[in-house]
mmCIF file of the N, C-alpha and C atoms, coordinates in Angstrom:
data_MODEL
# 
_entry.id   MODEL 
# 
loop_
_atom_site.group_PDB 
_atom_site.id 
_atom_site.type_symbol 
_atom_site.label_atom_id 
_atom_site.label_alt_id 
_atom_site.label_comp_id 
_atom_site.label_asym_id 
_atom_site.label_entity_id 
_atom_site.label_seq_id 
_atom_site.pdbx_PDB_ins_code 
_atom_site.Cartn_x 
_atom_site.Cartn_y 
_atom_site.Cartn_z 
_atom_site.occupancy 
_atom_site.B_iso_or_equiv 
_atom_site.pdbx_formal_charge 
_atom_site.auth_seq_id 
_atom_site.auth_comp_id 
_atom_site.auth_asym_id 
_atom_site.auth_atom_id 
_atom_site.pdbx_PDB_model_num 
ATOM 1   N N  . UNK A 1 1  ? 0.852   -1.165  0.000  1.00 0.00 ? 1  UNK A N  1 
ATOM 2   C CA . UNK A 1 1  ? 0.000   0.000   0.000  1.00 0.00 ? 1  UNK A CA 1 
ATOM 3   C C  . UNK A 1 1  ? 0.900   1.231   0.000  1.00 0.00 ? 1  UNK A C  1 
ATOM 4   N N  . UNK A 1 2  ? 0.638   1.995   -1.628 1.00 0.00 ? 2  UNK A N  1 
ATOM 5   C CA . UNK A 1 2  ? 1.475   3.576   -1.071 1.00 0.00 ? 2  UNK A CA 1 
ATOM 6   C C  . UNK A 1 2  ? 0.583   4.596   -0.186 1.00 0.00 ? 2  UNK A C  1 
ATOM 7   N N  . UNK A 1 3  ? 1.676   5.609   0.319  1.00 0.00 ? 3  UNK A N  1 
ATOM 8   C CA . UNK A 1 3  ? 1.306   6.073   1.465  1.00 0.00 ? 3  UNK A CA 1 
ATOM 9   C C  . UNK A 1 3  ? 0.152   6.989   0.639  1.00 0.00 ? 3  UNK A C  1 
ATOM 10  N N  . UNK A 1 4  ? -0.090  6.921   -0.063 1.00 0.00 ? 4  UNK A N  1 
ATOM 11  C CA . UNK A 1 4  ? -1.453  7.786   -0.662 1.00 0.00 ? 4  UNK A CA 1 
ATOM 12  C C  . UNK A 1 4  ? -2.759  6.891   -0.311 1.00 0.00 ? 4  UNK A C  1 
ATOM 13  N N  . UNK A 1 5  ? -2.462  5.621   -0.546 1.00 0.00 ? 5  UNK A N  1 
ATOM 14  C CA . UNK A 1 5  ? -3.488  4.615   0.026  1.00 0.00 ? 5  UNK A CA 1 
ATOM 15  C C  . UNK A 1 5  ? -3.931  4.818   1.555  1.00 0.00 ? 5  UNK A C  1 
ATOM 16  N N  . UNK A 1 6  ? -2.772  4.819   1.775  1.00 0.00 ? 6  UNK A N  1 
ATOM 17  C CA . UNK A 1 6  ? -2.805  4.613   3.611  1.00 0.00 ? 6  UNK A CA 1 
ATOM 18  C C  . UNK A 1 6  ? -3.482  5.982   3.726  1.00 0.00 ? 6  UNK A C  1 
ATOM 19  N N  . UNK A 1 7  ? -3.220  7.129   3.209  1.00 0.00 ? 7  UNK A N  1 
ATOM 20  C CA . UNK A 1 7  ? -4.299  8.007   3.704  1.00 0.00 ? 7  UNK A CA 1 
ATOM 21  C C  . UNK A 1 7  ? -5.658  8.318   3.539  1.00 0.00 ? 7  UNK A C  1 
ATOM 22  N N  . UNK A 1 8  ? -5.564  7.850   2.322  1.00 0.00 ? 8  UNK A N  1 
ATOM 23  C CA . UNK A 1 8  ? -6.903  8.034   1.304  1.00 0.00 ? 8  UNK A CA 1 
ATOM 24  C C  . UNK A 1 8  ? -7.814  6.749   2.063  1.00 0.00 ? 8  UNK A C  1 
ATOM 25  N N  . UNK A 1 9  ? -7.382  5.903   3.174  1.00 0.00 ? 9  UNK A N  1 
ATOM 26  C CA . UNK A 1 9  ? -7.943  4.689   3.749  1.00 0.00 ? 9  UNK A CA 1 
ATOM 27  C C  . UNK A 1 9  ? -8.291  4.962   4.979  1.00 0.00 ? 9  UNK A C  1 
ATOM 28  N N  . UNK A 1 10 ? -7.662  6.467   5.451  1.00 0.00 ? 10 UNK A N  1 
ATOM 29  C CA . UNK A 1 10 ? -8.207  6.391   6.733  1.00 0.00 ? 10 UNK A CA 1 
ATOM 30  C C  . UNK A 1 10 ? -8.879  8.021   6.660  1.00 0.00 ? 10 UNK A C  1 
ATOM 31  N N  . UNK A 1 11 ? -8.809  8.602   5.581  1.00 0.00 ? 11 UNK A N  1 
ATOM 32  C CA . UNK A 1 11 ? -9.848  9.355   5.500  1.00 0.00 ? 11 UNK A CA 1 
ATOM 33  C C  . UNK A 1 11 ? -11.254 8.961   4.745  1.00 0.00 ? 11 UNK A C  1 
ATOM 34  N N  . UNK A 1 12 ? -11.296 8.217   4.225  1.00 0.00 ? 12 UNK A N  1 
ATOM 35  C CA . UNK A 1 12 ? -12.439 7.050   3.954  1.00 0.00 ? 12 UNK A CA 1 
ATOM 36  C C  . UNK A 1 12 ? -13.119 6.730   4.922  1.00 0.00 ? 12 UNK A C  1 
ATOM 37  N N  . UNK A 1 13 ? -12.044 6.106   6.042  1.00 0.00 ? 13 UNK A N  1 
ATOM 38  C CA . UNK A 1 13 ? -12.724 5.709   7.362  1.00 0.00 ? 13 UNK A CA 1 
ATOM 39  C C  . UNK A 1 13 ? -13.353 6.565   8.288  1.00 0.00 ? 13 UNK A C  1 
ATOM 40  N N  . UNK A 1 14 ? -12.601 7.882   8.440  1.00 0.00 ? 14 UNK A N  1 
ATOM 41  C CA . UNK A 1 14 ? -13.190 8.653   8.953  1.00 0.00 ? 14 UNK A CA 1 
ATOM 42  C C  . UNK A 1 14 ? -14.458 9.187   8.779  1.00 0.00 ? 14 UNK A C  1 
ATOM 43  N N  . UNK A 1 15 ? -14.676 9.740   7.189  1.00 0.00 ? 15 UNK A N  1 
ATOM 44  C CA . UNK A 1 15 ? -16.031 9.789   6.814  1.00 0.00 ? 15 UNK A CA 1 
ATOM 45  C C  . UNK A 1 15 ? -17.033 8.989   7.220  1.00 0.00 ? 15 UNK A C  1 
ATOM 46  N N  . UNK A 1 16 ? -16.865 7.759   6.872  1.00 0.00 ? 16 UNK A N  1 
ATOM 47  C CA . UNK A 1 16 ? -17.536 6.548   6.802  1.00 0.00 ? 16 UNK A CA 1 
ATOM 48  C C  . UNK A 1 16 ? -18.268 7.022   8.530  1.00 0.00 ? 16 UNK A C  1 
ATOM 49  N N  . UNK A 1 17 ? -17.053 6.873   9.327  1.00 0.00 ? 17 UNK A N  1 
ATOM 50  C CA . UNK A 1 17 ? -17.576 6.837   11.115 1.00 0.00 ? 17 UNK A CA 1 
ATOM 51  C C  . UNK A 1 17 ? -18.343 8.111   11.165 1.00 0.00 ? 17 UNK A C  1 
ATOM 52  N N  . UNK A 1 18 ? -17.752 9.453   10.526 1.00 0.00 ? 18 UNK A N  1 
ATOM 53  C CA . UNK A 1 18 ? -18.705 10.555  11.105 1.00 0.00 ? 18 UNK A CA 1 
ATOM 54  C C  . UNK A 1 18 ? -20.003 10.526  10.115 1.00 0.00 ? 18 UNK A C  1 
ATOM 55  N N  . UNK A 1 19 ? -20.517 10.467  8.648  1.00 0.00 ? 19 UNK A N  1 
ATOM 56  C CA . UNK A 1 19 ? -21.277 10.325  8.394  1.00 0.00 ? 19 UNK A CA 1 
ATOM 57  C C  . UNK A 1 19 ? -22.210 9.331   7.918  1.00 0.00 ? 19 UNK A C  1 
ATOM 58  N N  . UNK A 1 20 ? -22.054 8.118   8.074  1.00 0.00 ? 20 UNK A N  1 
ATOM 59  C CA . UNK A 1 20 ? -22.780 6.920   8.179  1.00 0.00 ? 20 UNK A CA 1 
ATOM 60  C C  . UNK A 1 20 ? -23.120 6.469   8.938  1.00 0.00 ? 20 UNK A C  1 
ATOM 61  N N  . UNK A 1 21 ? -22.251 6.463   10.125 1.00 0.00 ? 21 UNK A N  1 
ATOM 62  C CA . UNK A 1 21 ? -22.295 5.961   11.620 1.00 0.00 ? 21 UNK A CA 1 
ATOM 63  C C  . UNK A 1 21 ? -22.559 6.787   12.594 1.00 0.00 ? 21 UNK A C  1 
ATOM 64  N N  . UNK A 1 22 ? -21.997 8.113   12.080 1.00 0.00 ? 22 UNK A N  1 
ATOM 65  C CA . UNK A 1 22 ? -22.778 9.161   13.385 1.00 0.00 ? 22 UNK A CA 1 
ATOM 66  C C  . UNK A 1 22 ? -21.661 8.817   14.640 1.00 0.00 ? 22 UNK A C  1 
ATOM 67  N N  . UNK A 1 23 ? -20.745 8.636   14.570 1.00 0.00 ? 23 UNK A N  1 
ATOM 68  C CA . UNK A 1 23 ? -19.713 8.485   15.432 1.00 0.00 ? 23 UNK A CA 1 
ATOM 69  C C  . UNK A 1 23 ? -18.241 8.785   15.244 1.00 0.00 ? 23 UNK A C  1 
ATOM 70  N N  . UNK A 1 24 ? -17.513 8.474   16.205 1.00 0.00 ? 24 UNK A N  1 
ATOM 71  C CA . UNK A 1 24 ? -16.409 8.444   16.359 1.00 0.00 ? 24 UNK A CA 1 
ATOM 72  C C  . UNK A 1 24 ? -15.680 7.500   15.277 1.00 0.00 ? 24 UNK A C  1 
ATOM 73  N N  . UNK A 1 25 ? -14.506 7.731   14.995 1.00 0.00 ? 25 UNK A N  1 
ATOM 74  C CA . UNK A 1 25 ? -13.604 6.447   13.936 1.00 0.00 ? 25 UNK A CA 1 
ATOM 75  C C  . UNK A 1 25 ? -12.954 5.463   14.963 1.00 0.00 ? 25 UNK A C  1 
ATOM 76  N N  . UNK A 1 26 ? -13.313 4.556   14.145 1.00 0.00 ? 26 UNK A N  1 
ATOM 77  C CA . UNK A 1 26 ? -13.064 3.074   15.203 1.00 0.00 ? 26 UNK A CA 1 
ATOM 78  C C  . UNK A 1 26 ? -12.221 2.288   14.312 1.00 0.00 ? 26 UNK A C  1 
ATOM 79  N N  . UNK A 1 27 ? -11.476 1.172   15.109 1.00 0.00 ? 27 UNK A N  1 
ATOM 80  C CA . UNK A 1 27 ? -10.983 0.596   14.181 1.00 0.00 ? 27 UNK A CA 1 
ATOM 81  C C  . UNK A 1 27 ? -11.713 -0.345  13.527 1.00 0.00 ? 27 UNK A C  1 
ATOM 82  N N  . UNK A 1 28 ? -13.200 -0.633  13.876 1.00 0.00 ? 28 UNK A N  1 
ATOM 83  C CA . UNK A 1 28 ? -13.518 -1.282  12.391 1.00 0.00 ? 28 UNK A CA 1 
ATOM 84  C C  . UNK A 1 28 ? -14.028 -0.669  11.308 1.00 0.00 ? 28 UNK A C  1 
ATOM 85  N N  . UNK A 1 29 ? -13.849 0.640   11.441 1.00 0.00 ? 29 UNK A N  1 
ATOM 86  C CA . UNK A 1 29 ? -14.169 1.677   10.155 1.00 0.00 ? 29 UNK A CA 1 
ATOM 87  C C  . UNK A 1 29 ? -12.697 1.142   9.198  1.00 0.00 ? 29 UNK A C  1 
ATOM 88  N N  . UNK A 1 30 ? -12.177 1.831   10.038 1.00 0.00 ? 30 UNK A N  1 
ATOM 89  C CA . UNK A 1 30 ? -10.263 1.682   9.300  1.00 0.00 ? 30 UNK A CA 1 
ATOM 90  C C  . UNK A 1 30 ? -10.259 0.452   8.535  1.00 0.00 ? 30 UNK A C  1 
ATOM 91  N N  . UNK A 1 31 ? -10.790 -0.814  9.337  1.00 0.00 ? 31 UNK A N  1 
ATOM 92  C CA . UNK A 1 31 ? -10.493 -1.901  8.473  1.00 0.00 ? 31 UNK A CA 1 
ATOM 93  C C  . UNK A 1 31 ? -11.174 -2.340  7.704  1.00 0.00 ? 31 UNK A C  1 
ATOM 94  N N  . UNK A 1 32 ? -12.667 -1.801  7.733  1.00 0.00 ? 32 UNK A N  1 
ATOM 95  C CA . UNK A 1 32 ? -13.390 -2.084  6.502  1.00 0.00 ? 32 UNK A CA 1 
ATOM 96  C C  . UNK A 1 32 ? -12.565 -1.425  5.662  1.00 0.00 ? 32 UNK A C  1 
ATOM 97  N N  . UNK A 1 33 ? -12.268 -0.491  5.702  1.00 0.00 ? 33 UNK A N  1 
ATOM 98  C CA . UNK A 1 33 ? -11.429 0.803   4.238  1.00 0.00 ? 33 UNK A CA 1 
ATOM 99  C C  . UNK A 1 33 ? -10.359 -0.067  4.099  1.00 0.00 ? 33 UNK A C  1 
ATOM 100 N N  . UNK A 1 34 ? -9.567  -0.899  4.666  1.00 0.00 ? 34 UNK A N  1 
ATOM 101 C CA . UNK A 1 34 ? -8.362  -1.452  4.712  1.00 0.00 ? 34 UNK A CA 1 
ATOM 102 C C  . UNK A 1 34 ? -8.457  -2.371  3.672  1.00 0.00 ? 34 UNK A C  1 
ATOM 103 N N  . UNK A 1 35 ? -9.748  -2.980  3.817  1.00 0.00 ? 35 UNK A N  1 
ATOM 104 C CA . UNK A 1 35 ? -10.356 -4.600  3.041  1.00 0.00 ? 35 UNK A CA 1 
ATOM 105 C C  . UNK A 1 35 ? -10.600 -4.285  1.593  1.00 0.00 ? 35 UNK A C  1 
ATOM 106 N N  . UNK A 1 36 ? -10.822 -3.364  1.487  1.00 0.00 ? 36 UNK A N  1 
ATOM 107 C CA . UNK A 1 36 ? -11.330 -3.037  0.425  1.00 0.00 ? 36 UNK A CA 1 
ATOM 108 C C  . UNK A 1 36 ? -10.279 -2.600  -0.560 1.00 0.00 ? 36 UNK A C  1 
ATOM 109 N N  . UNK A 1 37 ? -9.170  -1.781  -0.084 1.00 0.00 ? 37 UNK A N  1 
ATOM 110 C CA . UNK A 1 37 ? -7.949  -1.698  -0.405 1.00 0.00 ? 37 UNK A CA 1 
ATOM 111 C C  . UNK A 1 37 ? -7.088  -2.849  -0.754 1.00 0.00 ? 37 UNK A C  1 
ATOM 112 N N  . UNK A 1 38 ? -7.211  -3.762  0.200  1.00 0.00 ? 38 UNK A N  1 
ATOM 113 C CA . UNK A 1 38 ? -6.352  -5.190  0.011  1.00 0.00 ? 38 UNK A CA 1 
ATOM 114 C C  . UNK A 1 38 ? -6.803  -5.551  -1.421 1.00 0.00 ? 38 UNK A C  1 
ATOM 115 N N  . UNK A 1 39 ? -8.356  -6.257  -1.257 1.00 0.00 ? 39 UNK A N  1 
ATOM 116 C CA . UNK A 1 39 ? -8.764  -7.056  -2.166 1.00 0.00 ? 39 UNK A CA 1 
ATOM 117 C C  . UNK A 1 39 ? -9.069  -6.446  -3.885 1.00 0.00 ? 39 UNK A C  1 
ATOM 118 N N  . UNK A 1 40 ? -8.773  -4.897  -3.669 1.00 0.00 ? 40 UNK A N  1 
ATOM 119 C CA . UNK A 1 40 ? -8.736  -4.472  -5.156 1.00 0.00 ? 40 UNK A CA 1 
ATOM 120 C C  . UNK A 1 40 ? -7.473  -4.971  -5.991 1.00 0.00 ? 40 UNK A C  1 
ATOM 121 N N  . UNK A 1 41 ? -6.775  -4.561  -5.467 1.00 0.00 ? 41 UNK A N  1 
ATOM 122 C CA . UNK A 1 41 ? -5.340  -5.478  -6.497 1.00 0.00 ? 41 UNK A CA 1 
ATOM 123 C C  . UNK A 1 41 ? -4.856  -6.866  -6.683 1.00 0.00 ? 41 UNK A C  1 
ATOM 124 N N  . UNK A 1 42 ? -4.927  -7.446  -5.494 1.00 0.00 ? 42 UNK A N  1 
ATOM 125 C CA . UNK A 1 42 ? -3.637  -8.802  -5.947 1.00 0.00 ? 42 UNK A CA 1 
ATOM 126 C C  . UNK A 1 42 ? -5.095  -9.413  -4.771 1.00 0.00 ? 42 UNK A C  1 
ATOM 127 N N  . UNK A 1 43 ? -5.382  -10.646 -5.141 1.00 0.00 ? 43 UNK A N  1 
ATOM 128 C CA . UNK A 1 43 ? -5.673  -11.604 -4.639 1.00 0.00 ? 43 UNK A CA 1 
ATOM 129 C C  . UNK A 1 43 ? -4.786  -12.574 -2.550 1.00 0.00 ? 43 UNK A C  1 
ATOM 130 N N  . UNK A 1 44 ? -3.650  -12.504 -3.189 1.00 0.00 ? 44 UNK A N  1 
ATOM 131 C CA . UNK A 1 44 ? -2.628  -12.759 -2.780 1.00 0.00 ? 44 UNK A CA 1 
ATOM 132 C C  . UNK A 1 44 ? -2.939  -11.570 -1.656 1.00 0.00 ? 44 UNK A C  1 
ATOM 133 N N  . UNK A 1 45 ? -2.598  -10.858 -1.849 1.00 0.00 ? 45 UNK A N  1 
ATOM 134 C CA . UNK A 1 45 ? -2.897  -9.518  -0.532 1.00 0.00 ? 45 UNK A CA 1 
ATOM 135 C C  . UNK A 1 45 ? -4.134  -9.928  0.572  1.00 0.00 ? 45 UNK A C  1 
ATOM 136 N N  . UNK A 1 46 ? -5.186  -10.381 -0.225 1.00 0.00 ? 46 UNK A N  1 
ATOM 137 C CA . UNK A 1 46 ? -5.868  -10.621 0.730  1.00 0.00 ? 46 UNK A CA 1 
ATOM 138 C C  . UNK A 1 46 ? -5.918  -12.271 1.326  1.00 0.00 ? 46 UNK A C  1 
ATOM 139 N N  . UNK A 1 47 ? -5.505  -12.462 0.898  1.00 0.00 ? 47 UNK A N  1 
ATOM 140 C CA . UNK A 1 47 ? -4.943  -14.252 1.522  1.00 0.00 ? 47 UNK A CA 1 
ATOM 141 C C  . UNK A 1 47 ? -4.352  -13.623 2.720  1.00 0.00 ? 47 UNK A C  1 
ATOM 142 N N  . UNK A 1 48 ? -3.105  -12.787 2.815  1.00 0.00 ? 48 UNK A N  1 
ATOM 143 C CA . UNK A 1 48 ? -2.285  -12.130 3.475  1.00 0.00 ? 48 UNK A CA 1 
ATOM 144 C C  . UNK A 1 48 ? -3.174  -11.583 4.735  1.00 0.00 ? 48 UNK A C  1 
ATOM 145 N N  . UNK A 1 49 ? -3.703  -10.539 4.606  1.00 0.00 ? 49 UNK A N  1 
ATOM 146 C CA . UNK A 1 49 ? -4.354  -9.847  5.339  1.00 0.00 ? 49 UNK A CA 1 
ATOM 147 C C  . UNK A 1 49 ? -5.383  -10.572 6.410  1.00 0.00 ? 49 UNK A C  1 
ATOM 148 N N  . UNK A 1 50 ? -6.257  -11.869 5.866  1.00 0.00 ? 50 UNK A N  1 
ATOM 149 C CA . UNK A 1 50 ? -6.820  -13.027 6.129  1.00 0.00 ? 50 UNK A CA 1 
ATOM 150 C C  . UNK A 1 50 ? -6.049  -13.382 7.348  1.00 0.00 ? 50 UNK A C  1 
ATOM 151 N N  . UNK A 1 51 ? -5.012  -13.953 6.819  1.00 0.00 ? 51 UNK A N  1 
ATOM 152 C CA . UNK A 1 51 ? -3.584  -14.596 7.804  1.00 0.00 ? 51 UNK A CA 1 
ATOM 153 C C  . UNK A 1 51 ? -3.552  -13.679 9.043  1.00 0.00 ? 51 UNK A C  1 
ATOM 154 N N  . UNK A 1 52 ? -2.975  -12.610 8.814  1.00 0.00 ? 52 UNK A N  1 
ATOM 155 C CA . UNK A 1 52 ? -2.792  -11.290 9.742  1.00 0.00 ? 52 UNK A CA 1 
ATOM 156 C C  . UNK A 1 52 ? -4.047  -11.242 10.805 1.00 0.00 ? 52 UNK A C  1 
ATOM 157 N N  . UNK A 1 53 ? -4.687  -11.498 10.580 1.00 0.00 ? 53 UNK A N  1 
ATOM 158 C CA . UNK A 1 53 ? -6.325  -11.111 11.140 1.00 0.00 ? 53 UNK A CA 1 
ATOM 159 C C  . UNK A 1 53 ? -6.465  -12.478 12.024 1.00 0.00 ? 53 UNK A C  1 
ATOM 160 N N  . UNK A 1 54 ? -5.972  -13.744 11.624 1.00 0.00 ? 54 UNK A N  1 
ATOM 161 C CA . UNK A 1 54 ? -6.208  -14.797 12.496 1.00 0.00 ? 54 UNK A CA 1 
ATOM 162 C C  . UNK A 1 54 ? -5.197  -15.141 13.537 1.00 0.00 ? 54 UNK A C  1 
ATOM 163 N N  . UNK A 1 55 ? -4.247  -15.073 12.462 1.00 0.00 ? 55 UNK A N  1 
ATOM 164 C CA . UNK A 1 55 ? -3.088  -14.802 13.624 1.00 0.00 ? 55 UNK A CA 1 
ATOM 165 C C  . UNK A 1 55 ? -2.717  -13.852 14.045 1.00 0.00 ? 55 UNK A C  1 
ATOM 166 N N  . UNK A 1 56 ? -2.805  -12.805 14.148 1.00 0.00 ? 56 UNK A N  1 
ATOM 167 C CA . UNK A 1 56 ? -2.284  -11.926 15.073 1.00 0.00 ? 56 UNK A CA 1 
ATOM 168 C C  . UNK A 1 56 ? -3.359  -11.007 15.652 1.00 0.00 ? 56 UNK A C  1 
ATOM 169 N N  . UNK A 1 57 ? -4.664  -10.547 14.901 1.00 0.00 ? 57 UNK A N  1 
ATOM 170 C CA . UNK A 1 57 ? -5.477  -9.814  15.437 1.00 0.00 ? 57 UNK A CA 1 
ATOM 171 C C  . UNK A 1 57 ? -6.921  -10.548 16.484 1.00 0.00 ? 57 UNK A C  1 
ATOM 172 N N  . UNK A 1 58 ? -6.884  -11.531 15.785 1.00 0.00 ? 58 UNK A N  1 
ATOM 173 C CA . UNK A 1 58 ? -7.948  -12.410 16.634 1.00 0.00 ? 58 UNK A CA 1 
ATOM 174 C C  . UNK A 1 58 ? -7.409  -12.800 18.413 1.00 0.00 ? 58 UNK A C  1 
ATOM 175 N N  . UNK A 1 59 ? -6.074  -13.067 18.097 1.00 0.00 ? 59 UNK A N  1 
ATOM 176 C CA . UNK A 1 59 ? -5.694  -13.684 19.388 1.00 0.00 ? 59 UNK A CA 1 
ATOM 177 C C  . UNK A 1 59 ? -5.693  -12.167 20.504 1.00 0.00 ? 59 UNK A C  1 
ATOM 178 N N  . UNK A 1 60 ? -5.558  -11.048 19.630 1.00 0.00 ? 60 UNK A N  1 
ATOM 179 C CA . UNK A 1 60 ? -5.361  -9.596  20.701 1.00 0.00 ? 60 UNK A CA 1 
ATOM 180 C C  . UNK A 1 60 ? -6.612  -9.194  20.536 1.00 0.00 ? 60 UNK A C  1 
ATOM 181 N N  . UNK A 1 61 ? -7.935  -9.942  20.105 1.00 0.00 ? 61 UNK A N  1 
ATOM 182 C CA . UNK A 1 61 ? -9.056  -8.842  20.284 1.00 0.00 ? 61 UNK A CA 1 
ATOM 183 C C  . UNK A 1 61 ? -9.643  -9.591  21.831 1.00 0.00 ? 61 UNK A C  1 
ATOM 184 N N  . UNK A 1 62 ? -9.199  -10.698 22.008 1.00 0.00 ? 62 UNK A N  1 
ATOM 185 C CA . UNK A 1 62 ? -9.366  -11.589 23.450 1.00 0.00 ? 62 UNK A CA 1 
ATOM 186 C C  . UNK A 1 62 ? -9.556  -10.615 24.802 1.00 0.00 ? 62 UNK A C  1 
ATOM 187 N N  . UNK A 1 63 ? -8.187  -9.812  24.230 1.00 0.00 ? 63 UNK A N  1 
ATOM 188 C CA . UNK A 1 63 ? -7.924  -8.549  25.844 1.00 0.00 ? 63 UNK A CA 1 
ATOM 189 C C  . UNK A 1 63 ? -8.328  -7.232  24.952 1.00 0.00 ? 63 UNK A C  1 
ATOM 190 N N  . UNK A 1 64 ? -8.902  -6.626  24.141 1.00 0.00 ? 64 UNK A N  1 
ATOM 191 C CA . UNK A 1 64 ? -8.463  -5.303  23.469 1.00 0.00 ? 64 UNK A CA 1 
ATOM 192 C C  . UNK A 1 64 ? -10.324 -5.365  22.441 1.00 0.00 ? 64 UNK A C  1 
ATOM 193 N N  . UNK A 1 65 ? -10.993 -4.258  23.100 1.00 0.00 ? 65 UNK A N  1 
ATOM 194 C CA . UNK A 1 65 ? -11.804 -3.664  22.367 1.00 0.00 ? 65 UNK A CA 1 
ATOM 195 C C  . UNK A 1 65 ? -11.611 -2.936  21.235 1.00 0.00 ? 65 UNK A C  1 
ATOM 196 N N  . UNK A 1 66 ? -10.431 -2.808  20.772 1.00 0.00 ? 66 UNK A N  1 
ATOM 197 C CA . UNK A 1 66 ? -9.674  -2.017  19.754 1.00 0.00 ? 66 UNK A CA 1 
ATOM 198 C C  . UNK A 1 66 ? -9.921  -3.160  18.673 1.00 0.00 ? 66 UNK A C  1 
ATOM 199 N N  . UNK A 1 67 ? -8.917  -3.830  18.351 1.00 0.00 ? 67 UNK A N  1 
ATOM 200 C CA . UNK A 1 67 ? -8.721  -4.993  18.193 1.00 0.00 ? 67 UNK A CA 1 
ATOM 201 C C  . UNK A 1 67 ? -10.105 -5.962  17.730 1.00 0.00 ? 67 UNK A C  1 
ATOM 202 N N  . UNK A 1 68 ? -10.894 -5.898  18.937 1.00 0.00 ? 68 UNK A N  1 
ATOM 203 C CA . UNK A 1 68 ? -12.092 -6.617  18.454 1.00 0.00 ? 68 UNK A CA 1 
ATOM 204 C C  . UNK A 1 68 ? -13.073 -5.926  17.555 1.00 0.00 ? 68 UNK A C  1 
ATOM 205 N N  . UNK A 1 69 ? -12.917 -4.626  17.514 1.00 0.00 ? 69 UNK A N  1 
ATOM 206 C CA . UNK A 1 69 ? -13.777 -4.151  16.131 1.00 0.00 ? 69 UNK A CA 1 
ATOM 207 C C  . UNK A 1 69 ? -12.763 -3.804  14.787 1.00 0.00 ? 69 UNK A C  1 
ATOM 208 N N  . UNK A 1 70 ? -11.406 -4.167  14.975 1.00 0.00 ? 70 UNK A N  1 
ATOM 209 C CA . UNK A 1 70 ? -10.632 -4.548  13.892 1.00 0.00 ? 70 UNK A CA 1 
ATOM 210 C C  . UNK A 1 70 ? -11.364 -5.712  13.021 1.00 0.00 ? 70 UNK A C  1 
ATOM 211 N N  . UNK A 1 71 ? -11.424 -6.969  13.920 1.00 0.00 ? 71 UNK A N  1 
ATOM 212 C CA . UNK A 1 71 ? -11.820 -7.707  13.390 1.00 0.00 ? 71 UNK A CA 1 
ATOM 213 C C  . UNK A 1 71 ? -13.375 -7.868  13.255 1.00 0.00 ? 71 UNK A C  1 
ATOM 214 N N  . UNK A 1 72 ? -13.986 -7.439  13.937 1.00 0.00 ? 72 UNK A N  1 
ATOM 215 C CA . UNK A 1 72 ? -15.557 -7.090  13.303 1.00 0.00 ? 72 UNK A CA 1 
ATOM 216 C C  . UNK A 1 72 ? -15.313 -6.401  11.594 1.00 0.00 ? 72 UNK A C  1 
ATOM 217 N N  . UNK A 1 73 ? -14.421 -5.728  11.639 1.00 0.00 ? 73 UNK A N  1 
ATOM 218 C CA . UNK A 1 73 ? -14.438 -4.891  10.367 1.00 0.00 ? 73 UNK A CA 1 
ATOM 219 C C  . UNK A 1 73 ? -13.758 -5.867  9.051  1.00 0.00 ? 73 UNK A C  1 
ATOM 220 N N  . UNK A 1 74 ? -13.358 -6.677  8.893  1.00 0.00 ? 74 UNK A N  1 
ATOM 221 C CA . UNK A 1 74 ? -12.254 -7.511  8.171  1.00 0.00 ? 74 UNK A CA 1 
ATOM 222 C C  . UNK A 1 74 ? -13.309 -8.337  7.674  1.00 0.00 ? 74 UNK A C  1 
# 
């Protein structure tokens, strides 16, 4: 992801939280915008991201409300 992505992904998200949701930006705003990013180009990316999410984000949404609407969002 170039860093134009990475911004253009979390000002996406932001919108998304203040005018769809009527809230604050959460991280499962971010990672819906994230998903969507992955799976436009390479296939492979999102195999990746998949991975990332089971192993490493699932096991930290256990202790972390952060985390657990990461993966609500994925």
């Amino acid at each position: 992801m170039s860093t134009a992505e990475a911004v253009n992904t979390v000002h996406a998200a932001s919108l998304a939280a203040a005018y769809l949701d009527g809230g604050p930006l959460t991280a499962r705003h971010v990672a819906g915008q994230l998903r969507g990013v992955v799976f436009k180009d390479d296939p492979e990316d999102g195999r990746k991201l998949r991975a990332y999410v089971d192993q490493v984000a699932r096991p930290r949404a256990r202790s972390s409300r952060a985390w657990a609407a990461f993966c609500d969002g994925t």
